[in-house]
Kinemage of the C-alpha trace (Angstrom):
@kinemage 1
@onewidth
@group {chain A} dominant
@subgroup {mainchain}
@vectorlist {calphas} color= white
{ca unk a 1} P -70.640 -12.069 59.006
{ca unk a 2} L -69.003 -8.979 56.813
{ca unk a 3} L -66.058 -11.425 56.182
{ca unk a 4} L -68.134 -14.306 55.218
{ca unk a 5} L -70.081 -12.339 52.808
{ca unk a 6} L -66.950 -10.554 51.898
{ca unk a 7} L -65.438 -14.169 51.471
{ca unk a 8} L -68.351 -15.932 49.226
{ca unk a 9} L -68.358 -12.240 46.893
{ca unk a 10} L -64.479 -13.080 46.489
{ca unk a 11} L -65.367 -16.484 45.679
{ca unk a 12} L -68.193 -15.282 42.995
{ca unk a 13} L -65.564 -13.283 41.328
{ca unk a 14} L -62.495 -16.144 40.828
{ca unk a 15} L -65.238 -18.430 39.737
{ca unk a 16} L -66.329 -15.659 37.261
{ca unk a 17} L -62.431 -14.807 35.898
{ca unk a 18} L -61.722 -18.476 36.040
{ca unk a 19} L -64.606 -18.698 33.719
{ca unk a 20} L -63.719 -16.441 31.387
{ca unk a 21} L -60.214 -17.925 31.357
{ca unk a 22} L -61.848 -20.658 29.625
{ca unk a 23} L -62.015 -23.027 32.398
{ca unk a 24} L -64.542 -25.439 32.214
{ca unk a 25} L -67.547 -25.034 34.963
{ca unk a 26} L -67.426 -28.449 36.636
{ca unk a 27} L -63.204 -28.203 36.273
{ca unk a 28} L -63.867 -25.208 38.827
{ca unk a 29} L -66.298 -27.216 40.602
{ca unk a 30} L -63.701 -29.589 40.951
{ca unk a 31} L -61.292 -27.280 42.019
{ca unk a 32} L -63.188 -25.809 45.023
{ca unk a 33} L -63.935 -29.336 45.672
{ca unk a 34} L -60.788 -30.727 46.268
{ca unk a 35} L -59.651 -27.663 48.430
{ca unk a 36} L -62.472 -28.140 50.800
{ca unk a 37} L -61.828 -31.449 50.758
{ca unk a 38} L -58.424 -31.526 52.509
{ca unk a 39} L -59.243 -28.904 54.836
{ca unk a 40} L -62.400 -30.692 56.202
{ca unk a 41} L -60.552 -33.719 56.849
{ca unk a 42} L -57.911 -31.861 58.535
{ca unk a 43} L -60.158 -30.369 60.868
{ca unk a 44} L -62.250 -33.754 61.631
{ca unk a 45} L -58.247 -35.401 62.239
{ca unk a 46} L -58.227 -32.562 64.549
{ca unk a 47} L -61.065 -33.086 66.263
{ca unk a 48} L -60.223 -36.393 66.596
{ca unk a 49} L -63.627 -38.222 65.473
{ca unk a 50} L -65.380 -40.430 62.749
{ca unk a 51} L -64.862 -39.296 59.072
{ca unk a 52} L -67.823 -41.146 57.922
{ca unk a 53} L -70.662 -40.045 60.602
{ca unk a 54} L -74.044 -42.107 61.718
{ca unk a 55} L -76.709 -41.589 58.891
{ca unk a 56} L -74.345 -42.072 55.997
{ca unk a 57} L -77.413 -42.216 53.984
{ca unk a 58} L -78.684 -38.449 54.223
{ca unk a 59} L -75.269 -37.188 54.876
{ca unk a 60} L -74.031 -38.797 50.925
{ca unk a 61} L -78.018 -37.142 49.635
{ca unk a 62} L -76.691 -33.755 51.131
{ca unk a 63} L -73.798 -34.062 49.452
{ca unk a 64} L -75.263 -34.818 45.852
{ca unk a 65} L -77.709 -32.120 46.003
{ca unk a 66} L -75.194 -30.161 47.398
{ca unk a 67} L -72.817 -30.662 44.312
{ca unk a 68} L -75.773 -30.701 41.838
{ca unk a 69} L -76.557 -27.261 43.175
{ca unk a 70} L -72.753 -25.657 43.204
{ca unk a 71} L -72.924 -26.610 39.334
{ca unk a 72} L -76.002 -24.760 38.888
{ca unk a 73} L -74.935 -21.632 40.890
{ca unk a 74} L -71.316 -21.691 39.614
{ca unk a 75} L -73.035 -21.615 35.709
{ca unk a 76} L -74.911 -18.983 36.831
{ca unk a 77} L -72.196 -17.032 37.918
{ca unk a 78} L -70.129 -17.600 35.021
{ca unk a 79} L -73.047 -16.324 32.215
{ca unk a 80} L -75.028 -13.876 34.405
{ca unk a 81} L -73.742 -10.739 35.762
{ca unk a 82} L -72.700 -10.761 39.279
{ca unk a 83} L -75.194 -8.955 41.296
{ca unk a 84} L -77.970 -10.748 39.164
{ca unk a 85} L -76.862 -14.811 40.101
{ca unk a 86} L -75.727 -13.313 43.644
{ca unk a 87} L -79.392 -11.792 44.650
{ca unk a 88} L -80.831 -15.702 42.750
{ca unk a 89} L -79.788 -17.018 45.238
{ca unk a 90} L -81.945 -15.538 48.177
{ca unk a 91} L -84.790 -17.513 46.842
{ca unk a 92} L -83.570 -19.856 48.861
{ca unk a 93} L -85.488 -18.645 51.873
{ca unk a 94} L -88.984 -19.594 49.989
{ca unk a 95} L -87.881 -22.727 48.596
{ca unk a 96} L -87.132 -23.893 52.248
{ca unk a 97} L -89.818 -22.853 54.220
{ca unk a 98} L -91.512 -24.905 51.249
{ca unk a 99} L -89.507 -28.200 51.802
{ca unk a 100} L -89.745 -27.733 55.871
{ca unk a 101} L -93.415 -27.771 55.793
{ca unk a 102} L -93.329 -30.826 53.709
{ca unk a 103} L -90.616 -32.576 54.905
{ca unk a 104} L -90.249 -31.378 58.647
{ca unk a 105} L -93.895 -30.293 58.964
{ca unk a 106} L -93.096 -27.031 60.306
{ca unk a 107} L -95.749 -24.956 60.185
{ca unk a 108} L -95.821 -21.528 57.980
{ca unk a 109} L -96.283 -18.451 60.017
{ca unk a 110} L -97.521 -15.081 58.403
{ca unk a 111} L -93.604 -13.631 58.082
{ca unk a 112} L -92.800 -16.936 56.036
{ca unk a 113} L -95.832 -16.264 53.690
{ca unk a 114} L -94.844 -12.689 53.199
{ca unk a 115} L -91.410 -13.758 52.046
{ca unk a 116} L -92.603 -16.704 49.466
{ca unk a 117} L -94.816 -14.039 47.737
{ca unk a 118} L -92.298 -11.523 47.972
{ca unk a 119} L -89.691 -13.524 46.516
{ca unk a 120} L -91.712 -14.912 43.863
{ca unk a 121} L -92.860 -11.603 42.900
{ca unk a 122} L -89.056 -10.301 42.710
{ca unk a 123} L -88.319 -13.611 40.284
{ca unk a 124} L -91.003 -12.248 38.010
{ca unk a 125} L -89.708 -9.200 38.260
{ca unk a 126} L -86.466 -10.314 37.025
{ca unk a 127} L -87.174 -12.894 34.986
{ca unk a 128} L -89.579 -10.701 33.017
{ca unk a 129} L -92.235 -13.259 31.100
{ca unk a 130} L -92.829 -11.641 27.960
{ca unk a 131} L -96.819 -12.362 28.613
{ca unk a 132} L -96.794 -10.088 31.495
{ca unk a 133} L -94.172 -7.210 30.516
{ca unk a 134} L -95.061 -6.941 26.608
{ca unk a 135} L -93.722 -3.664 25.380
{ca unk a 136} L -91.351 -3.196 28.372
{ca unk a 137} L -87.630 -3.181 27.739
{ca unk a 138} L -86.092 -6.698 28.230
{ca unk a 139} L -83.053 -7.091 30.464
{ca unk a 140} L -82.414 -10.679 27.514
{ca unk a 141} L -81.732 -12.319 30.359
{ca unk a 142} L -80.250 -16.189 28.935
{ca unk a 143} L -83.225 -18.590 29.779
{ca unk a 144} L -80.643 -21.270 31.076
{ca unk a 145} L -78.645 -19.285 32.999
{ca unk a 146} L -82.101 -18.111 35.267
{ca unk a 147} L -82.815 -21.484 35.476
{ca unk a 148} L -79.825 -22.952 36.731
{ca unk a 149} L -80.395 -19.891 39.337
{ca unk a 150} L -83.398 -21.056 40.727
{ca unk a 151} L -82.409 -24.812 40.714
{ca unk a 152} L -79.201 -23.694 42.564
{ca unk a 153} L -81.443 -21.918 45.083
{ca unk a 154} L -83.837 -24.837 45.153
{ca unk a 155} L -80.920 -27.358 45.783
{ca unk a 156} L -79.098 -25.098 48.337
{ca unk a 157} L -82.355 -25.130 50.265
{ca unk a 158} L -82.771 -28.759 49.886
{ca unk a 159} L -79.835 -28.961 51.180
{ca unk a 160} L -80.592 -27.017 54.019
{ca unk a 161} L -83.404 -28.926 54.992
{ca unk a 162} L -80.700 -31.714 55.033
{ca unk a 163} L -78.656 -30.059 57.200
{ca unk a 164} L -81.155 -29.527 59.949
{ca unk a 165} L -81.871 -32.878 59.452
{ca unk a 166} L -78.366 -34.474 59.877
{ca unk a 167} L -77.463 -31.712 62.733
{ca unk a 168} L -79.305 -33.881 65.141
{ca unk a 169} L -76.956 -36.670 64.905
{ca unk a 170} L -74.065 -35.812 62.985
{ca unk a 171} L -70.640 -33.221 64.008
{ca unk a 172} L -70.890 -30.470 61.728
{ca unk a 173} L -67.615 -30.556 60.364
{ca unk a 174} L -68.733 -34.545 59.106
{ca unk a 175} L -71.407 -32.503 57.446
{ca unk a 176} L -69.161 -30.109 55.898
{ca unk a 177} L -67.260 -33.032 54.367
{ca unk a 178} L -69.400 -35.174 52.930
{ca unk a 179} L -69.834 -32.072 50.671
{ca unk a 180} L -66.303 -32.293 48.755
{ca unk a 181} L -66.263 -35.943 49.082
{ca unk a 182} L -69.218 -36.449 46.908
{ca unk a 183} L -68.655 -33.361 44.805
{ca unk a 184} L -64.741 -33.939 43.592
{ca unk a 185} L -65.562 -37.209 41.652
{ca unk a 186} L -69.222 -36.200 40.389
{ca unk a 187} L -67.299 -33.095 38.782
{ca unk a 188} L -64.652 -35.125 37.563
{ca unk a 189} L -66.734 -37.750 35.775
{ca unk a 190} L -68.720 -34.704 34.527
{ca unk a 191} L -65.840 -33.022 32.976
{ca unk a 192} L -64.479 -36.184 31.300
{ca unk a 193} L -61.948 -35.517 28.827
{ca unk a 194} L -63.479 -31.526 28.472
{ca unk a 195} L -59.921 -30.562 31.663
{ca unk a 196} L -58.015 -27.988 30.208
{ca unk a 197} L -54.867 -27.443 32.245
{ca unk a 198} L -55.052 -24.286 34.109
{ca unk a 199} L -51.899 -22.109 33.510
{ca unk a 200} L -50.060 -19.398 35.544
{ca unk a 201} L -51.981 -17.501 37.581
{ca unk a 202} L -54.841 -19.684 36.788
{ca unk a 203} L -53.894 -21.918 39.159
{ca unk a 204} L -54.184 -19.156 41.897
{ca unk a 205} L -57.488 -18.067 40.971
{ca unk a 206} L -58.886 -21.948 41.446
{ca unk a 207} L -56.747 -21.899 44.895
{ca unk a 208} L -58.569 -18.484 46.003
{ca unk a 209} L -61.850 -20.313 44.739
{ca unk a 210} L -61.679 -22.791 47.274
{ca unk a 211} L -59.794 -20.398 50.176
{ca unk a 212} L -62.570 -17.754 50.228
{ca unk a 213} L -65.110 -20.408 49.779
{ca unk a 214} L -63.615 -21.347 53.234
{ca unk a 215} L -63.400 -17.857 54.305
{ca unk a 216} L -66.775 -17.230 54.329
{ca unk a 217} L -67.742 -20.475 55.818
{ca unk a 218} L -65.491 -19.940 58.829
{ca unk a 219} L -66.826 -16.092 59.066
{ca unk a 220} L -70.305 -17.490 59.171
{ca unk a 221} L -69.714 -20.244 61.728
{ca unk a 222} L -67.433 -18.204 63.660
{ca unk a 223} L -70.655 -15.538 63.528
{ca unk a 224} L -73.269 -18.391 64.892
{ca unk a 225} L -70.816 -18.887 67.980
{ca unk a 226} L -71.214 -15.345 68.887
{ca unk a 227} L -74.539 -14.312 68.361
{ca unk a 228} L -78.466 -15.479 67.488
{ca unk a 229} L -78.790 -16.804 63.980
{ca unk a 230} L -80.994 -14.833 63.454
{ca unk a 231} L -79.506 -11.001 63.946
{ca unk a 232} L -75.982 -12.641 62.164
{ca unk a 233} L -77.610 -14.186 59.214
{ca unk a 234} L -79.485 -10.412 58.686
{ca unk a 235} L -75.864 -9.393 57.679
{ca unk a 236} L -75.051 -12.004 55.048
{ca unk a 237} L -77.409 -9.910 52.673
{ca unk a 238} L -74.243 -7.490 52.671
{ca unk a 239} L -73.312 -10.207 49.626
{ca unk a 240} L -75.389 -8.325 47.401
{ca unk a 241} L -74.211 -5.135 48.225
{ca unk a 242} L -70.601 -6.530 47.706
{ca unk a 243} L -71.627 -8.809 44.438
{ca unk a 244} L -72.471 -5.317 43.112
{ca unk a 245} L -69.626 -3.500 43.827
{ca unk a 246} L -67.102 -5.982 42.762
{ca unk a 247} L -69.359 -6.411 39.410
{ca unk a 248} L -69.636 -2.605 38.676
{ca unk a 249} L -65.441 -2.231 39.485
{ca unk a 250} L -63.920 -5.762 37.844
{ca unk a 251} L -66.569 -6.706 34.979
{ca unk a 252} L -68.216 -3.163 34.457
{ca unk a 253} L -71.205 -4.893 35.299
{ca unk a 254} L -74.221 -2.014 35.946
{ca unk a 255} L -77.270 -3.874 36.747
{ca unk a 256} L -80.673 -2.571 35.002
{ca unk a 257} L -83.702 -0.824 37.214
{ca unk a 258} L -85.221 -4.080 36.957
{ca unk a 259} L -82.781 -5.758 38.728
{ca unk a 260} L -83.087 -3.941 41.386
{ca unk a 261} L -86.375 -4.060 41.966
{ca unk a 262} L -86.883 -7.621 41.405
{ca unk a 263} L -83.741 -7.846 44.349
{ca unk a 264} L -85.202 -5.708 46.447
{ca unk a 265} L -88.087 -7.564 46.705
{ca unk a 266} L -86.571 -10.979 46.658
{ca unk a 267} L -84.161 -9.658 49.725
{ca unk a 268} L -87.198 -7.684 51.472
{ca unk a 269} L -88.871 -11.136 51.602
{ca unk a 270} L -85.920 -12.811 52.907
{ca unk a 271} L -85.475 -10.261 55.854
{ca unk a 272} L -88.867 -10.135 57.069
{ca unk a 273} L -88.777 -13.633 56.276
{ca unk a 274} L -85.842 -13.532 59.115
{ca unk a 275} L -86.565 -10.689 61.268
{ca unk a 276} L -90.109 -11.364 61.930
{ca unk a 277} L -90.458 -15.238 63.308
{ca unk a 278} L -91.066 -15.610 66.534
């Protein structure tokens, strides 16, 4: 679990120099796409089964929200600073226990609760309305940006939902692939005619996109094998601490007091959110 959150930090940062490069957002996308892409399909040829699964149906909807919510999180890396879009993204927790009582009809138990009001207390917190923190220094966070946050969160816990969903009937690794198949061509009719060609080590930087993208999913999977989801997922919150670090050392990124306490809270919900189910 260190390595996977080590891995998807990595990832945070190429997408964010790749950015600056002035790579297009969905030509990244793309990118990260197309390298998942060919390594899913080499590990379904060698596990010798059906590229295209049972419920083809949810498994191409997993895939489009899937996509629709890489785009969001990827534009939120690229304009927000990194431990900012990173910590964003544990909303995801609230958003799903959301969708699983609607869709799933799982029922909400006290530690779920905690977590949606702690996490929507921490998105105030960061988002900073100016009705409710008039005369309080502004952190000017871009409007957009937050918002293609919280719909990345939203999606990846749609997704999620999906997942669970599909995992009753489907190999994971067919899963895994419908992802890139239905992400490479909705990024490429996105970008349209906007593809700049990526030059010298640019081309590296979209590779390590997609490699540590993998990295971190094989670190989490390999993680899941070993041990209860529950006490391995507790360590993927080390991506913050590592978002953080890399932001403060590459981009000279130092994020503001409310930052961290809007994170601290938004994590804190997570975790007892995690830690606290039966």
């Amino acid at each position: 679990m260190v390595l996977s959150a080590f891995g998807f930090s990595i990832m945070a940062v190429c997408v964010k120099l790749a950015s600056s490069s002035g790579l297009p957002v969905l030509e990244i996308v793309a990118a990260r796409a197309l390298v998942s892409l060919v390594l899913s399909y080499l590990d379904i040829k060698r596990k010798g089964i059906s590229l295209v699964g049972q419920r083809k149906g949810l498994l191409l909807a997993r895939g489009v929200v899937g996509a629709l919510a890489l785009v969001c999180v990827y534009y939120a890396l690229t304009v927000l600073p990194l431990a900012e879009a990173t910590v964003l993204q544990y909303l995801h927790p609230m958003f799903t226990a959301v969708l699983a009582l609607i869709f799933l009809r799982e029922r909400i138990q006290l530690a779920t609760m905690l977590c949606i009001v702690f996490s929507f207390a921490g998105l105030i917190v960061i988002a900073q309305p100016a009705s409710l923190f008039a005369g309080t220094p502004s952190t000017s966070m871009p409007p957009l940006a937050l918002a293609a946050a919280i719909l990345g969160a939203l999606g990846s816990a749609i997704a999620y939902v999906l997942v669970r969903k599909l995992s009753q009937t489907e190999d994971p690794s067919v899963i895994i692939f419908y992802f890139p198949l239905v992400a490479l061509p909705l990024a490429a009719l996105g970008l349209g005619t906007d593809f700049v060609m990526p030059t010298g080590w640019e081309w590296l930087i979209l590779l390590m996109v997609g490699v540590f993208t993998q990295v971190g999913q094989i670190g989490l999977t390999k993680a899941m094998q070993t041990e209860t989801a529950g006490k391995a997922t507790a360590f993927s919150y080390l991506q913050v601490v590592f978002a953080a670090i890399l932001g403060w050392l590459i981009f000279a990124e130092i994020p503001q007091l409310w930052t961290w306490v809007g994170g601290g809270l938004i994590l804190g919900g997570a975790l007892i959110n995690l830690l606290l189910k039966k």
